[in-house]
C-alpha positions in Angstrom: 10.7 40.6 -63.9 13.7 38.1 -62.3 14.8 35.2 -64.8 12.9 32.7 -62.4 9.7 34.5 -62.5 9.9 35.0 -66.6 10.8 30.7 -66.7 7.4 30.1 -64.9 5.3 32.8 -67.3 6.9 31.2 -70.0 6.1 27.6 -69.0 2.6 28.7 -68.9 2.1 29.8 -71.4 3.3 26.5 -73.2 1.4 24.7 -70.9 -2.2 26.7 -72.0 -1.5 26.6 -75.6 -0.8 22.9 -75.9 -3.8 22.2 -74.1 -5.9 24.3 -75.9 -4.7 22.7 -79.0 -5.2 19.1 -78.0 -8.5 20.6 -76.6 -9.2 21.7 -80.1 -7.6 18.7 -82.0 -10.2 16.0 -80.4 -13.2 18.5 -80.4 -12.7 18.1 -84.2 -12.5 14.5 -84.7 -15.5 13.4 -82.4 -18.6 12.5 -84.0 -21.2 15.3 -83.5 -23.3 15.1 -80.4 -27.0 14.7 -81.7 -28.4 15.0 -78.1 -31.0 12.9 -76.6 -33.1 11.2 -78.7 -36.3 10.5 -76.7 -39.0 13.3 -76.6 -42.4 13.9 -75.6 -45.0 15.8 -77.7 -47.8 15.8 -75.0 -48.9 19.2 -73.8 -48.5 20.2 -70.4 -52.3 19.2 -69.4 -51.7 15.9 -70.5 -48.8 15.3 -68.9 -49.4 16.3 -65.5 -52.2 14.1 -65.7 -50.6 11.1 -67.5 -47.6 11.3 -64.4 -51.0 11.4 -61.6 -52.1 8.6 -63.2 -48.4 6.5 -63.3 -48.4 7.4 -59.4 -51.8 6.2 -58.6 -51.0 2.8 -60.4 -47.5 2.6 -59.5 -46.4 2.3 -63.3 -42.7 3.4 -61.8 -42.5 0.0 -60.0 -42.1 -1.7 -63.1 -40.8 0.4 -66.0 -38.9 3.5 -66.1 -39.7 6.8 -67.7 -36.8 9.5 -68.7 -34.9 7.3 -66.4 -37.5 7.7 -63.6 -37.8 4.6 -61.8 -38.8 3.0 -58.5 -35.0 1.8 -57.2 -36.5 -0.6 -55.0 -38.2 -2.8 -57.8 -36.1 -4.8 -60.4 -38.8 -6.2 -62.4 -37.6 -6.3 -66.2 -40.0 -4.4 -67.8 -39.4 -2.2 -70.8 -38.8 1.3 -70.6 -41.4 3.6 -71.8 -39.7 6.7 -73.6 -39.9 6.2 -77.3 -42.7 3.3 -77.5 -44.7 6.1 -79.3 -42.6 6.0 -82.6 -43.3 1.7 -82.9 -46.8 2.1 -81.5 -49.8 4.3 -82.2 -52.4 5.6 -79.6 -55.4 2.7 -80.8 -52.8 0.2 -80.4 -52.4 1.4 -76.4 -55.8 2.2 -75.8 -56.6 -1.1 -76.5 -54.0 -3.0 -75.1 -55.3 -0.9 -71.7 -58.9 -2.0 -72.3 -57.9 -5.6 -72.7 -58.6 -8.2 -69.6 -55.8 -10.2 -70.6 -52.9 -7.5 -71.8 -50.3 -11.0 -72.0 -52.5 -12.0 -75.4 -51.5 -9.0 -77.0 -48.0 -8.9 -75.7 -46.6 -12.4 -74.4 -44.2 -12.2 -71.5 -42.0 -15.0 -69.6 -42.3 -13.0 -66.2 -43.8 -14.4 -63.3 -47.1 -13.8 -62.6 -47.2 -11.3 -60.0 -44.7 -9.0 -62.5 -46.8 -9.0 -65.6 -48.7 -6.3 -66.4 -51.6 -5.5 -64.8 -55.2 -5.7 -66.8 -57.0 -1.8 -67.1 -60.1 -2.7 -68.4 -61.3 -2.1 -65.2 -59.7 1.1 -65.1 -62.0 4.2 -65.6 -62.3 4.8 -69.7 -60.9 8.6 -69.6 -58.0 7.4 -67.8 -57.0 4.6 -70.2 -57.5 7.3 -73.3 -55.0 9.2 -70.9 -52.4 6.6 -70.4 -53.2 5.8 -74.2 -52.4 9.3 -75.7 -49.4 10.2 -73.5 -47.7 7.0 -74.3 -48.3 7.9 -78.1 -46.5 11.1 -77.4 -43.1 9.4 -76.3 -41.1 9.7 -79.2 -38.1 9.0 -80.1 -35.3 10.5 -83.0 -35.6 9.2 -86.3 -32.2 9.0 -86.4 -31.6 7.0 -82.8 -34.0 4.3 -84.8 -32.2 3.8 -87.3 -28.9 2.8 -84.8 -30.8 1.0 -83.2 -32.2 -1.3 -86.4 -28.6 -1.2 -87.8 -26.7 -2.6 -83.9 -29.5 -5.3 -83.3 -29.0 -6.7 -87.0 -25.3 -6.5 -87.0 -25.6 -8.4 -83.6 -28.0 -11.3 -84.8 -26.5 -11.7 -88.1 -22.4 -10.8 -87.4 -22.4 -8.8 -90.8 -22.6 -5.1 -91.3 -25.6 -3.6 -92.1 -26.7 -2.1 -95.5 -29.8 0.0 -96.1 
């Protein structure tokens, strides 16, 4: 091996071990990844059905689902995934079956963006909607960052359980 050749080896080598070391150093001292926190419990069956049923009345137009969204809408309507862990399936089979669903849930939007009455709507498909929207969960954990940031912002003091 000629001295040049054994200068590159060498700075290599220095160059792979000092990055696998700083590799190393910040993989330590990051905060563990706890994945995605929304998840759905529904079986397969119901969810095939529950997404036929958010084409057929354009739910996507509106709000978004695992980041699924209609790109050509900007209505500001909540997102779905999670609304299972702060509501329970009676509590969206009803608000489905009411005429006026803003009585339940008061909005500010214009008319033509509020949310659409269901009553109307065949029964079976509102149980539908109703019992996939109860299986949009979310991580107990993600909750309780979420509790914690939104009183830290309204009150500009830390939060303590």
């Amino acid at each position: 091996m000629k001295k040049g050749e054994a200068g590159i080896l060498i700075g290599i080598v220095v160059v792979v071990v000092v990055t696998a070391v700083i590799k190393n150093f910040y993989a330590s001292t990051q905060e563990e990844d706890l994945g995605i926190p929304y998840f759905s419990t529904a079986d397969i069956t119901l969810a095939k059905q529950a997404r036929k049923l958010f084409r057929k009345y354009k739910c996507y137009d509106c709000h978004s689902l695992w980041t699924k969204r209609n790109i050509m809408q900007s209505v500001p309507a909540p997102a779905l995934d999670g609304l299972g862990s702060l509501k329970d399936e009676a509590w969206f089979y009803n608000y489905f079956s009411a005429v006026n669903p803003q009585a339940i849930v008061p909005t500010r939007l214009k008319k033509e963006f509020q949310m659409p009455s269901f009553a109307d709507t065949p029964e079976e498909e509102r149980r539908i909607l109703a019992k996939y929207l109860d299986s949009l969960k979310v991580k107990d954990w993600y909750l309780d960052e979420t509790k914690k940031r939104k009183f830290e912002k309204l009150t500009g003091t830390d939060y303590v359980p």
